[in-house]
N, C-alpha and C positions, 0 to 999 in steps of 0.2 A: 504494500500500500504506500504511494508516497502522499505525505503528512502536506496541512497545508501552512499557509507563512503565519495564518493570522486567523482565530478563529474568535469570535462573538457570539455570546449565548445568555440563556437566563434573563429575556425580556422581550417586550413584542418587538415584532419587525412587521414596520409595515411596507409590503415589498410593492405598492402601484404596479403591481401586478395581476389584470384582470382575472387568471387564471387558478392567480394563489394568494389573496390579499393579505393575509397574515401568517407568521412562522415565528419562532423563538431560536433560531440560530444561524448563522451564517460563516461561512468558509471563504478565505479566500488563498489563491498561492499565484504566484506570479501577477499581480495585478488585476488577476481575475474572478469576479465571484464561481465558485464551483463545488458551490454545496449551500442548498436552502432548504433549513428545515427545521426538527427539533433535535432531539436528543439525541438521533442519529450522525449529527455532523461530530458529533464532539468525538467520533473515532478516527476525526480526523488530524485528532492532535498528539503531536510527537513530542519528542525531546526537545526542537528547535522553533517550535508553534511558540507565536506570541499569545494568549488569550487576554479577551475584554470579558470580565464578567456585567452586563449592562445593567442588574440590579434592579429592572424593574420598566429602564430608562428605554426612551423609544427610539428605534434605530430607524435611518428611513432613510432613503437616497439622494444624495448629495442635491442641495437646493442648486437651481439656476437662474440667474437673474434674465430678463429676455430684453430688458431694455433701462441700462446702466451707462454713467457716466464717469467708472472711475479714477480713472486719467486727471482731469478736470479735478475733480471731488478728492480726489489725493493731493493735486497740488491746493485747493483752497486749505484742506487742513494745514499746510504752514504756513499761511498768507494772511488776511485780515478774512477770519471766519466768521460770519456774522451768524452761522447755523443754528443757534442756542439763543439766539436775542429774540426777545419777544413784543417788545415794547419800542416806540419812538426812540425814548431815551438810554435803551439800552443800546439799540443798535448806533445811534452818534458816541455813547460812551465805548463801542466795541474798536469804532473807528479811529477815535480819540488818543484810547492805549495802544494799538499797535501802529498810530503813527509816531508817537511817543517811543515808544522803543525802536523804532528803524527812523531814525532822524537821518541816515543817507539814502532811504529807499528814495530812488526820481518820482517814483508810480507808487501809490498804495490801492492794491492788486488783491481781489480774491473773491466775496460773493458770499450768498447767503441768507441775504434777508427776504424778509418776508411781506406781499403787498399787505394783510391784516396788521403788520404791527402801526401803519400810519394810516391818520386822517383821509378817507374819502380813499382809501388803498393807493397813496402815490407819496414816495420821500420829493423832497427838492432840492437843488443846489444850495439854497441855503442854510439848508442844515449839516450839509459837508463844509461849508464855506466857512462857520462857526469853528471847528476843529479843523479844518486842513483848508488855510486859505493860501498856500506859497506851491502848493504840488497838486498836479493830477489826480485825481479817485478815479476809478471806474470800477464799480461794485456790479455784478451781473446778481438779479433775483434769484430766490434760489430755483425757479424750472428754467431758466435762461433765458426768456424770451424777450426780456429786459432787461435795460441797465440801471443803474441809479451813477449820475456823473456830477462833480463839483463845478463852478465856474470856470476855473482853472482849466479842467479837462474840453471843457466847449471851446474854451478862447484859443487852446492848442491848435483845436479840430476845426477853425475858423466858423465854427455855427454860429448864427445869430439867428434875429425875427425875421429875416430877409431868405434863410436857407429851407428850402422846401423839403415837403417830408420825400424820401424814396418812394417807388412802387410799391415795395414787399414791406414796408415798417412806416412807422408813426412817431412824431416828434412830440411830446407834451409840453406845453406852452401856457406863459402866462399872459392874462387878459391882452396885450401889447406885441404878441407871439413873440417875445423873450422865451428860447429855449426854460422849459422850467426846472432840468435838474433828471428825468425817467426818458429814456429813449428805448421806443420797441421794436422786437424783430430787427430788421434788415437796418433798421435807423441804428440798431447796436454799433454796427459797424464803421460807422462814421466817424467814431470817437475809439472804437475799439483796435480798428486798424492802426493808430498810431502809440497806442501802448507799446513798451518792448515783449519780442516775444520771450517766453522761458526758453531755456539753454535744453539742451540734451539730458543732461542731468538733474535738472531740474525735475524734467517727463520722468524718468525713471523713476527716481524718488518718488512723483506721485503716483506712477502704478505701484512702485512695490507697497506704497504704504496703502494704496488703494486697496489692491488686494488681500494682505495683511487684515486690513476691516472687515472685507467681505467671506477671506477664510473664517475670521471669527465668530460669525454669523451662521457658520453650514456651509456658505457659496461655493459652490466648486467648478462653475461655469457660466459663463452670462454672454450679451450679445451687449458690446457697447453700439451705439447709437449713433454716433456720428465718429466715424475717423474720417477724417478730413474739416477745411479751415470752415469755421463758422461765425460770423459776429464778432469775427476780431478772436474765436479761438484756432490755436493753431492744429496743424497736420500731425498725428500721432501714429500713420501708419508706420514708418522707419523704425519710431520705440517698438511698437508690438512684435516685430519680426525681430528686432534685433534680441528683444527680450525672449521671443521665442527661442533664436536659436542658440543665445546663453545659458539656456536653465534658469532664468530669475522670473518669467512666467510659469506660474506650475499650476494656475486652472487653462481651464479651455475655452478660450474664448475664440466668437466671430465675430468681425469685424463688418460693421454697414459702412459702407461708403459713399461719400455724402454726394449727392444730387445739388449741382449748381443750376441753383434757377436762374442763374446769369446766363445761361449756357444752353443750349439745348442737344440735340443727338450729334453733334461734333463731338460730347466728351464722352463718344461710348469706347473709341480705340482706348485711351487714357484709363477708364474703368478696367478692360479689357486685361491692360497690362496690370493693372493692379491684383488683379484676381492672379492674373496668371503668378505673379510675384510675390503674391500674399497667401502663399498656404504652408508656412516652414512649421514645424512643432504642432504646438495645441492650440496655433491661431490659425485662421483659415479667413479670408476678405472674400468671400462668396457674395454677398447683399450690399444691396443698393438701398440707403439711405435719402429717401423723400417727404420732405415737410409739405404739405398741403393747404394747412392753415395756423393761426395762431393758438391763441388761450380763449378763454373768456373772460379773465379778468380784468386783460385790457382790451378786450373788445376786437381782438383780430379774429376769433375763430369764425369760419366761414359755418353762418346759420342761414335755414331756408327764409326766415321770416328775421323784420330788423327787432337790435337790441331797445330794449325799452330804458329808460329813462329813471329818477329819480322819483319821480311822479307816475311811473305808470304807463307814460308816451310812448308812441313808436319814435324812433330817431331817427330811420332811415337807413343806421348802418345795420349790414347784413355781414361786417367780419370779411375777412382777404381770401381768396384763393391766390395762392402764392403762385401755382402755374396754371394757367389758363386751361379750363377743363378739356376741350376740346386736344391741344398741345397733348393733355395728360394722359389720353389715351393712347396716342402716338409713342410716347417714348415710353409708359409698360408696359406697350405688345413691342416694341424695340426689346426694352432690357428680358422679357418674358422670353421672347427667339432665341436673347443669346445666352439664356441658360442663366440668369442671375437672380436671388429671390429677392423680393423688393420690402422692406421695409417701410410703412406707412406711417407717419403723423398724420391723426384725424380728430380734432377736438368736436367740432361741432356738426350739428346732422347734416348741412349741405355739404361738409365737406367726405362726411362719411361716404354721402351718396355718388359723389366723384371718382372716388378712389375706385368703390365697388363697379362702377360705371368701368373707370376704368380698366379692374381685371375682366370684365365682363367682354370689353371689345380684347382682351389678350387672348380670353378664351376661345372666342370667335375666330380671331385670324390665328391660331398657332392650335390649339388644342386641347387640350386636360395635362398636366404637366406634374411634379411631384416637389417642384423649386419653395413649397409652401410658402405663399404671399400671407403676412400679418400687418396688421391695422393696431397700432398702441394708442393708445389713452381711451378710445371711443367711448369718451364723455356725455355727448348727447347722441340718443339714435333715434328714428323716426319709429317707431316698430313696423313698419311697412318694410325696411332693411335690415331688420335684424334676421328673418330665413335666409339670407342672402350669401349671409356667410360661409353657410355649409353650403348651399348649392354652388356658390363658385368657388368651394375649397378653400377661403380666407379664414386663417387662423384670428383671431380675439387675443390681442397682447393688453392684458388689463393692468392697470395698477390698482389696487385695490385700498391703499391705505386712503385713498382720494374718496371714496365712497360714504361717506358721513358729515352729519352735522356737524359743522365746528366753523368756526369765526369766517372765515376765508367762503366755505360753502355758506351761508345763510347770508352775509353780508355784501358780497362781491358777485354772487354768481347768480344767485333764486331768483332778487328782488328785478334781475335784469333781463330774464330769459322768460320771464309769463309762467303763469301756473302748469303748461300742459308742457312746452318744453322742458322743464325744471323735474316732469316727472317723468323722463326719457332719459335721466340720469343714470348711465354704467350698470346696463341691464344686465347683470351679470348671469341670472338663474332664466332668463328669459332667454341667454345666448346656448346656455345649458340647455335648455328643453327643445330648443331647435336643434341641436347635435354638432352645435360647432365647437371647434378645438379650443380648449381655455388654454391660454400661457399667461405667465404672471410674471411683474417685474416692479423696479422700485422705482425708474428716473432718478435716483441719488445721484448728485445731491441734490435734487430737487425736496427730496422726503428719505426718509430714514431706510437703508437696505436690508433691514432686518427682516426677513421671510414671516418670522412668527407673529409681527405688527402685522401685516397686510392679512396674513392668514386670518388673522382677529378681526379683522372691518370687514374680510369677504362674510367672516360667518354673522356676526352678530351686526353689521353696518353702526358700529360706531367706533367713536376714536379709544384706542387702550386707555381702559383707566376714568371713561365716561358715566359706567353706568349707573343707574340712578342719580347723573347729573339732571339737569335743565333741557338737555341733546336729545331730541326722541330717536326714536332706529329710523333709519334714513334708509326711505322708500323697502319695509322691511319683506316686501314680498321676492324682492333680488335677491337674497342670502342664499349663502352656500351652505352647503354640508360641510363638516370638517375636512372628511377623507377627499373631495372634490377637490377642493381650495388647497390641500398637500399634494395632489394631482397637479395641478394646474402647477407649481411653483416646482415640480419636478418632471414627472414626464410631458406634460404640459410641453414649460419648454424647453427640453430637449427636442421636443423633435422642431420647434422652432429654429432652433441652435442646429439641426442636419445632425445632431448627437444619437446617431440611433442604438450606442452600444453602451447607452447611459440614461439617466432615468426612471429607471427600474432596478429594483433587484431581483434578478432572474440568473442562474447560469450561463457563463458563458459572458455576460457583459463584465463592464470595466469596473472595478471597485471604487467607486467613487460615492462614499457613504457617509452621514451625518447621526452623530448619536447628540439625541437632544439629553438634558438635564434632566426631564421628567416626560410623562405621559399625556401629553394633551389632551387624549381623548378619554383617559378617568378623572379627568377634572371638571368642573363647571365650565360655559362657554366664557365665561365674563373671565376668567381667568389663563385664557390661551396664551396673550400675549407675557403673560408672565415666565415661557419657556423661553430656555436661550440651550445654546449649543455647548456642549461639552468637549469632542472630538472632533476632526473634518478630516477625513481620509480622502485623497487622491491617488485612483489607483494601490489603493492597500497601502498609502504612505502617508502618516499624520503632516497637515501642513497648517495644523491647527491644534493644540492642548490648552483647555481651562486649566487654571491650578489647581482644581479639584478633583483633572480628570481621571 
């Protein structure tokens, strides 16, 4: 008999395996699972077998993030974090101290805050101007689709009341169109562009510390979301392959690459080469990265009907299509031909309905295909588009921690979209019942990448640590089951990720496994988010230990 490396026993395993959903043990030897069961695996342990005894603790398969920005999110944690600030005056007092401590930084550089912590959800340049009036700010929100920039950084970027907004982005202005201080979308870039970019080293550091976070968490694979430049962020493909073929990546990550809407099917040779040149280790740049519309917190997500008002009004704006629908079909039956899967931003229901338009003519001119096209954030949907998904094969890339009442949801987003759209909100059990693919993911740093938070708000719809607040359950006919919502955030996406030898624990696949701290599912639901990860095995190799583990 040969013995295997590493065996695990004495606790459930939930293996997301339709076949065999639960076991109490698991074998692995060479990086591969190749014993699932009970009592019987344990004769698989020799002289040189590592064991876990799991104690009780639930073992499950290595979480994946489907739509992650750790890169970015690694370098804001050594930059001016605003992540933790929740208030006005926290986040100018966040500002404050770390320019205070970097008195030769040119740039104070990083991101983080949040539209709820200011008045009417917008900071201004005057409140950077208070604390850093001699140097540039350029603060991006935490989903990025924003900046927050000081005087100083406008007067660099020659913006004044005279500079018009771009096509794809929005300048906010005061009464006199004085730049006011927030510039969105493609307006980032106008000020972003003249930041210095980080160094090589810089990138590195923030993957390895990226990662570092996300091992700690379970993560043992994710799809980042934009490599390539955006809003003044730079190009990150070079780090991930260089990282690849270092050894200093050790999850699995694929790579979307980002779709210039500058640009149209000229830059498919350029993609082309990138795929070709992007598959070394455990990174692979197979997907195409395309933003369709904004947010709705500032009003760019492309909605069928316009945003309302303070009062109730219609206002007329109906939110951006970043690429001109018609175009959009054009270039994803393009990338669709040439074998690339496309990654979608979709906030609002017009634009949902674009995208789906979109695969719909791919499907027509090219065929049924296996590239799995996903749709992330689908914040609002019409239900008239939600069958639509399975019928053309589009994956559901959710974030889930977004799905509840809390400050940001009730004050920025309800009062503005009308009672019937507001309740088309992240239909997550209605995407379920139509039999479309759930994947699940954080946008960190946009929101926190802990698997076991989001797993909390798919089940119960509210925020960790809410209940029996003030917060009712938010639209609670959405809710997930537990085992779904651990689905979704593992085999989910994998197979987003093209991970097909991962996601399950089944024989034969990769060991890529997570032992949580406790048993989620013998606890109360109110209490999910209170698990955290003890272990993170890649490939049968700890790249993760609690001190308790």
């Amino acid at each position: 008999m040969t013995h295997a490396d590493l065996v695990l026993f004495n606790g459930p395993v939930f293996t997301v395996d339709p076949a065999r959903r639960w076991a109490s043990a698991v074998a692995v030897r060479g990086g591969r699972i190749v014993a699932v069961g009970h009592d019987e695996v344990r004769e698989l342990v020799g002289p040189g077998t590592e064991t876990i005894d799991l104690k009780g603790r639930l073992l499950v398969p290595g979480f994946q993030d489907a739509h992650v920005h750790p890169v970015f999110a690694g370098l804001t944690m050594s930059r001016c974090d605003l992540s933790e600030a929740e208030t006005q005056e926290e986040s100018v007092a966040t500002v404050a101290a770390y320019a205070a401590a970097n008195p030769d930084t040119e740039w104070i550089l990083g991101g983080g805050w949040s539209f709820d912590a200011f008045p009417n959800g917008l900071a201004t340049r005057q409140m950077l101007d208070a604390v850093v009036p001699d140097r540039p700010v350029y603060l991006p929100v935490r989903d990025g689709h924003s900046a927050w920039v000081n005087t100083r950084a406008l007067e660099l970027a020659g913006l004044d009341k005279n500079s018009p907004d771009p096509a794809d982005g929005r300048i906010e202005r005061e009464p006199d169109g004085t730049p006011s201080g927030v510039l969105h979308e493609g307006a980032m870039g106008l000020v972003g562009e003249h930041a210095p970019t980080p160094t090589r080293d810089d990138y590195l550091k923030g993957l390895a510390d990226g990662q570092a976070y996300l091992h700690s968490l379970g993560i043992t694979a994710w799809q980042d979301a934009i490599v390539g430049g955006f809003g003044g962020w730079d190009d990150q493909f070079d780090i991930y392959t260089e990282a690849a073929a270092s050894g200093l990546l050790t999850a699995r990550v694929r790579g979307a690459l980002w779709w210039d809407r500058e640009q149209g099917a000229e830059q498919l040779d350029f993609l082309l080469d990138r795929r070709a040149r992007g598959n070394v280790g455990r990174f692979n740049a197979g997907t195409v990265k395309l933003m369709q519309d904004g947010i709705t917190e500032n009003f760019t997500a492309g909605i069928a009907e316009s945003y309302l008002d303070a009062c109730g009004c219609q206002t007329g704006n109906k939110g951006l299509s970043m690429v001109d629908p018609e175009k959009l079909r054009e270039y994803i039956t393009l990338l669709d031909a040439n074998g690339f899967q496309v990654h979608f931003h979709a906030i609002g229901d017009r634009a949902v309905a674009e995208v789906l338009d979109s695969v719909a003519a791919a499907r027509a001119a090219n065929g049924r295909n296996d590239l799995r096209h996903h749709v992330a954030h689908v914040q609002i949907v019409n239900p008239v588009d939600v069958p639509r998904f399975r019928e053309l094969d589009v994956a559901v890339n959710m974030q889930p921690l977004w799905a509840a009442h809390e400050k940001q949801m009730d004050e920025l987003n309800i009062p503005f979209l009308g009672a019937e759209r507001a309740s088309w909100q992240y239909p997550f059990r209605s995407f379920q019942q139509a039999g479309a693919v759930l994947a699940a993911g954080s946008d960190w740093s946009v929101s926190t990448p802990d698997p076991m938070a989001g797993i909390h708000v798919a089940v119960n719809r509210r925020v960790p640590g809410r209940e029996g607040s003030d917060y009712p359950v938010f639209l609670p006919e959405q809710r997930l089951d537990l085992a779904t919502a651990i689905a979704a955030y593992t085999a989910g996406s994998a197979y987003v990720n093209h991970l097909d030898e991962t996601g399950s624990i089944e024989v034969g696949k990769l060991a890529d496994l997570t032992v949580l701290d406790r048993n989620p599912f013998d606890g109360p639901s109110d209490a999910i988010y209170e698990t955290g990860t003890a272990i993170t095995f890649v490939e049968g190799e700890r790249v993760y230990a609690a001190g308790n583990a």
